[in-house]
N, C-alpha and C positions, 0 to 999 in steps of 0.2 A: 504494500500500500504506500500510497505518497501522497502530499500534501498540496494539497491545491487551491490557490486563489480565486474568490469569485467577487463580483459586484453585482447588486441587486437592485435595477433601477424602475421606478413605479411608473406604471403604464393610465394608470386612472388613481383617482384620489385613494386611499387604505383606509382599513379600518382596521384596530388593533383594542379590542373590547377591556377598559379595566375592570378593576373586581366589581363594581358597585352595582345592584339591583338594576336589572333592567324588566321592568312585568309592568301588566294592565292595573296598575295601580298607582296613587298619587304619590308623588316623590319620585317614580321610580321608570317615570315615559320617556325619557332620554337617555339613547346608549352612547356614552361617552367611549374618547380612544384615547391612547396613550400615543405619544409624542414616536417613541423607538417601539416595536415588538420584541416583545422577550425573547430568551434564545430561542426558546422550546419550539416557538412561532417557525422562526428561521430553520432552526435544523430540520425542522419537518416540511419545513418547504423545499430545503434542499434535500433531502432523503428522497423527496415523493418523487423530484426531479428526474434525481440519478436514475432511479429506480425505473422511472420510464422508460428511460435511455436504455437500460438493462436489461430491457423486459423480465420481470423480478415477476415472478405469481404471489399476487400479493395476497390469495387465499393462504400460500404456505406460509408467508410472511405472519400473519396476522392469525393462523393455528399455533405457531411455536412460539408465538411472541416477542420477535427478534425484530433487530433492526436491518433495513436493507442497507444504511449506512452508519457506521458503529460513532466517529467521532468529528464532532464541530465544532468549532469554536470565532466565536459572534453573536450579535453582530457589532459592529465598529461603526457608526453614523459617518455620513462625509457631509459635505459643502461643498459645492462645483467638486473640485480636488484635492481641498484639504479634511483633514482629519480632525472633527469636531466631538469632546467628550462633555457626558456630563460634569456640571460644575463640580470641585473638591469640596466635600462638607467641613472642612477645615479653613475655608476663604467665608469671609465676609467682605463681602462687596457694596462701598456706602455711595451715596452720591458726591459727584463732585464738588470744589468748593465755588464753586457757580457755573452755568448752564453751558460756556460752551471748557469747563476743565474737565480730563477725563476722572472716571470714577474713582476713590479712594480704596485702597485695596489692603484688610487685616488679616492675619491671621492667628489663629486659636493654638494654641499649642498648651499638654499638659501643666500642669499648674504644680511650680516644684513647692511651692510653700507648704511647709509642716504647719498642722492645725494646730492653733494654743488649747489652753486645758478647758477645755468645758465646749469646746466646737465639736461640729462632729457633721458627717456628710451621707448623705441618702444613695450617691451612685451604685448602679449595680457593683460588685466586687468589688467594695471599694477596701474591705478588711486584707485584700487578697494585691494591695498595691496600686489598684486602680486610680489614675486622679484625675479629678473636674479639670473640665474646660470651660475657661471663665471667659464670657468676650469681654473686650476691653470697653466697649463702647454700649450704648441702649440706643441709638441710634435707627430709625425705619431704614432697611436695607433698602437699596435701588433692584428695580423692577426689569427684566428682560436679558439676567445673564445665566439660566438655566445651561445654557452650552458654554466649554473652553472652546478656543482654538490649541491645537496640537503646539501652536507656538508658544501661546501663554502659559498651557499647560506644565511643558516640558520645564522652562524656568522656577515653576512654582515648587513641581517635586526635586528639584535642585535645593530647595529651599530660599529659593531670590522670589522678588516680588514684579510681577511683570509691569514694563514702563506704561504701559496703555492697553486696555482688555479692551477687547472688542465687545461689543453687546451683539450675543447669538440667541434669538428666542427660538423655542420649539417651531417645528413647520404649521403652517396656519391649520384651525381650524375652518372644513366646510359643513353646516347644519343645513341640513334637508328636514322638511316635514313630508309624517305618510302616514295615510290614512290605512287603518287594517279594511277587509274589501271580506263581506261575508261571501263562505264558501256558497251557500242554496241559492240566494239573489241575484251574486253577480255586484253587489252596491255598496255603499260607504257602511260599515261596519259603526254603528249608531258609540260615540266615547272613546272609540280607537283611534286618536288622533297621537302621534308620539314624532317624539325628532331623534334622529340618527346624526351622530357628530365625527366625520372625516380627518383624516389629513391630507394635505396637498402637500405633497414631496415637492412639485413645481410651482414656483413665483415670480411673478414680474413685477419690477423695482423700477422705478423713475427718477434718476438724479442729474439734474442742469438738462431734461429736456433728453436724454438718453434712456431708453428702455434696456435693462439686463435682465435674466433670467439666470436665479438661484436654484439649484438644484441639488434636493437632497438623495442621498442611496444608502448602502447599505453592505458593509465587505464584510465578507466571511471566509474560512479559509474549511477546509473538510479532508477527510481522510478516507482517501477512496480507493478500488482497485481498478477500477475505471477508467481506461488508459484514451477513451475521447473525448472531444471536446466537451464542457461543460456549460451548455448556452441553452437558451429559448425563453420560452414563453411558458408561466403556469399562474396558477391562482395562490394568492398570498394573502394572509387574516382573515376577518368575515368578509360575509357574501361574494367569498372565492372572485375578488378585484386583482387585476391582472399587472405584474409584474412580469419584467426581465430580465435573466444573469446570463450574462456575459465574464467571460475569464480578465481576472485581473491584474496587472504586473506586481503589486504594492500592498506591502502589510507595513503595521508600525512595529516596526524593529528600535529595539532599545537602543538609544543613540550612545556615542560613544564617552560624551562627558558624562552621562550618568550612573555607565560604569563604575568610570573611575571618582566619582564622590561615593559608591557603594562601596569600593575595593577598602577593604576593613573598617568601616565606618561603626559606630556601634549604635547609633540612634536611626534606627530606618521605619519609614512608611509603606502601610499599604493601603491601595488608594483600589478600590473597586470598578472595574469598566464596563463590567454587566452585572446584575443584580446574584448575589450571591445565596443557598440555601443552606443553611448550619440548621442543625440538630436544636441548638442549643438557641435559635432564634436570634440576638445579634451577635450573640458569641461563635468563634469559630468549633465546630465539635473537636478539633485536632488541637485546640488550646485546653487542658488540665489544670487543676488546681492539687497546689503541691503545697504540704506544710512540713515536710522538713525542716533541720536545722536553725528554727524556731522563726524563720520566715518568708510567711506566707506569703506567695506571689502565684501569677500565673503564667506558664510556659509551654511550648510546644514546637512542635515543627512542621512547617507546610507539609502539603500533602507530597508523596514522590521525590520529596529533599531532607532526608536524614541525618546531613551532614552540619545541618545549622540549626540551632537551638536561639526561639525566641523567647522573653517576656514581655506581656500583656503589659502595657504604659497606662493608657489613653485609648478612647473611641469617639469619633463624632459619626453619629449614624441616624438620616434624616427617619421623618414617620414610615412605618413597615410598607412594601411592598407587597398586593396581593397578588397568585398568578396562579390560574388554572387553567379552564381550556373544556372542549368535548371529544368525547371520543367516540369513533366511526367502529371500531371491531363492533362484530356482533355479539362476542364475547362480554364487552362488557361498556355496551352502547350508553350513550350518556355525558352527564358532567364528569371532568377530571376534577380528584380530590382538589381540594384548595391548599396552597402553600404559602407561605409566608415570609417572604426574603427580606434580606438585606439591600436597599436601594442600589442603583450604580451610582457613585460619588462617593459612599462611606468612606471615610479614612481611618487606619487605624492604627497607632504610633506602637511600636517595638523598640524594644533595646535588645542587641545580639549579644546572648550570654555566652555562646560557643560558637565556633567558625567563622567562614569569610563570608561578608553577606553579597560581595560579589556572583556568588552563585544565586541569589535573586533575579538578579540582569540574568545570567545566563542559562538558569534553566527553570526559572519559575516567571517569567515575563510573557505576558498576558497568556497563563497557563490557569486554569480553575484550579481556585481555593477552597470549592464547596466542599461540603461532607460527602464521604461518598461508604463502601460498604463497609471501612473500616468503625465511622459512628457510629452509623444508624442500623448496624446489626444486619444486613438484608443482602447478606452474599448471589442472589440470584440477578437484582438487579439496581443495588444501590447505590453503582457507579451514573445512572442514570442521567441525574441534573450534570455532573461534570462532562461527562460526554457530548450535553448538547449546549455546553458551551458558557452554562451558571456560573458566576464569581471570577472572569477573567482579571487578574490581579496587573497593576500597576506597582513598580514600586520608586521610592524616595529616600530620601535623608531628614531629620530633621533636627534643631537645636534646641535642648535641654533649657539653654539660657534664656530663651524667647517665651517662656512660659511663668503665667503669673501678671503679666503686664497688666497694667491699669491707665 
């Protein structure tokens, strides 16, 4: 098997359904979509893909309950050609200090201060080492930087603070109304009136009198035996809207300065690129709690890298992520269970108590971090979320001394 590039570019508006009630009921007539599809989204569109190509029987497929393509990992959002991520939940981004200055840019970092006698703090694990992140400021955040640029990015997990962020909002929403149409009549289904809310991958911008066209897509890379090309046409999110992959030359490969600020660093980040599934809900399951030697901390080591021993610092991790889905077998027709992630953006500070955390960069760079059969007990198929590409991990540096500011 080898590793293969693709790009996924939308052919009509998408829909990518979040968790929230969508039924003939008040509250609950608008099916909202999320901005990215989750991996699970992606890899099943590329599996279904391949599988075409392959002519796979997909009766056998779906008796043994296997996959017809085992591993993927995405998806990675673009902008025309660059590589745009969710924001770091570790940036606060304020406004500027008048309308045309760029925005003011903090960041959060553990809080080294020892509490005096009679304080005391509510964080999870907080007995076990864990310490607040205090923002410096109270401050209303500025509105429309839900996306990095790969270039702002990149500076930030260096630990520098980028000279000018660009303002990157989600791709638009389109809202449509539809009336439900009784089956017997033929006519307007009398209270079934509900709205469906799109995104539009494709925008047209007007600046000085010139029209541009932004365009968003979607890279993922798959692990196939599949030795032709990897292109066409298929159906992607609800109501089966049409995208197209085409082969890509380009993934983000860790650059070479951030290497070398990982090459024995001891204070390193992980910074989330797809939403992550842990056992343990924002904890990683491969992070333990250890009370030896009378103190208590929490440590562990990514998944597939045994050779580097972290401790649990610090987490900034936005509100949970829902993610399910329906399933076609007849086996076992229906909703997918509901799961619970960790957003894409979570950051999460480490100190390396053993090894070179250079092998971050090189063998755990935008590699899944989720749980896989080693937590969750379920050797038949608990490699599952990592396969289709859950928790691709970012990593950074970060400074001890930066924490605590006011």
């Amino acid at each position: 098997m080898s590793w293969r590039t693709v790009r996924i570019r939308a052919l009509d508006s998408l829909l990518f359904r979040d968790g929230r009630p969508f039924a003939a009921e008040p509250g609950a007539l608008t099916a909202r979509s999320l901005p990215i599809p989750s991996p699970n989204t992606v890899a099943g569109f590329l599996r279904t893909l391949i599988g075409e190509r392959k002519s796979v029987d997909w009766d056998y497929i779906a008796r043994e309950r296997i996959y017809s393509e085992p591993v993927v990992r995405g998806p990675l959002p673009m902008l025309n050609e660059e590589f745009v991520l969710p924001a770091p939940a570790d940036a606060l981004v304020l406004p500027g200090e008048s309308e045309q200055a760029p925005p003011r840019v903090l960041r959060l970092a553990p809080d080294a201060d020892t509490l005096r006698e009679g304080e005391g703090c509510d964080i999870p694990e907080y007995h076990y080492g864990m310490r607040p992140l205090i923002a410096p400021t109270s401050e209303k955040l500025a509105s429309g930087y839900a996306f990095w640029r790969w270039a702002d990015l990149e500076p930030w997990l260096l630990g520098e603070t980028p000279a000018h962020l660009t303002r990157i909002a989600p791709p638009d929403t389109e809202s449509r109304a539809h009336v439900g149409i009784d089956s017997i009549t033929g006519t307007a289904d009398e209270g079934m009136l509900y709205t469906v809310e799109y995104r539009a991958y494709e925008r047209l911008e007007e600046h000085d009198g010139q029209l541009t066209l932004n365009e968003w897509s979607l890279v993922a890379r798959v692990k196939t035996e599949w030795d032709g090309e990897i292109a066409g046409v298929g159906t992607l999110g609800g109501e089966r809207r049409l995208a197209y992959v085409e082969p890509y030359p380009r993934w983000l490969e860790c650059p070479h300065r951030l290497k070398e600020a990982l090459r024995r660093a001891r204070y390193v980040r992980m910074m989330l690129a797809t939403p992550a599934v842990f056992e343990c809900g924002w904890k990683p399951g491969w992070i333990r709690k250890v009370n030896g030697d009378g103190t208590p901390r929490l440590i562990g080591s990514p998944p597939d890298l045994k050779d580097i021993t972290l401790r649990l610092v610090a987490a900034a991790v936005p509100r949970r992520q829902a993610v399910s889905g329906w399933s076609l077998r007849t086996t076992c027709f229906g909703p997918r269970p509901l799961n619970w992630c960790a957003p894409a953006g979570s950051v999460y500070f480490f100190e390396a108590v053993e090894g070179d955390p250079v092998l971050l960069a090189e063998r755990c760079w935008l590699e899944p971090v989720s749980d896989g059969k080693e937590q969750n007990g379920r050797p038949e198929n608990g490699d599952r979320a990592r396969d289709a590409g859950f928790g691709l991990a970012l990593w950074g540096v970060w400074n001890p001394a930066h924490g605590g500011e006011r």
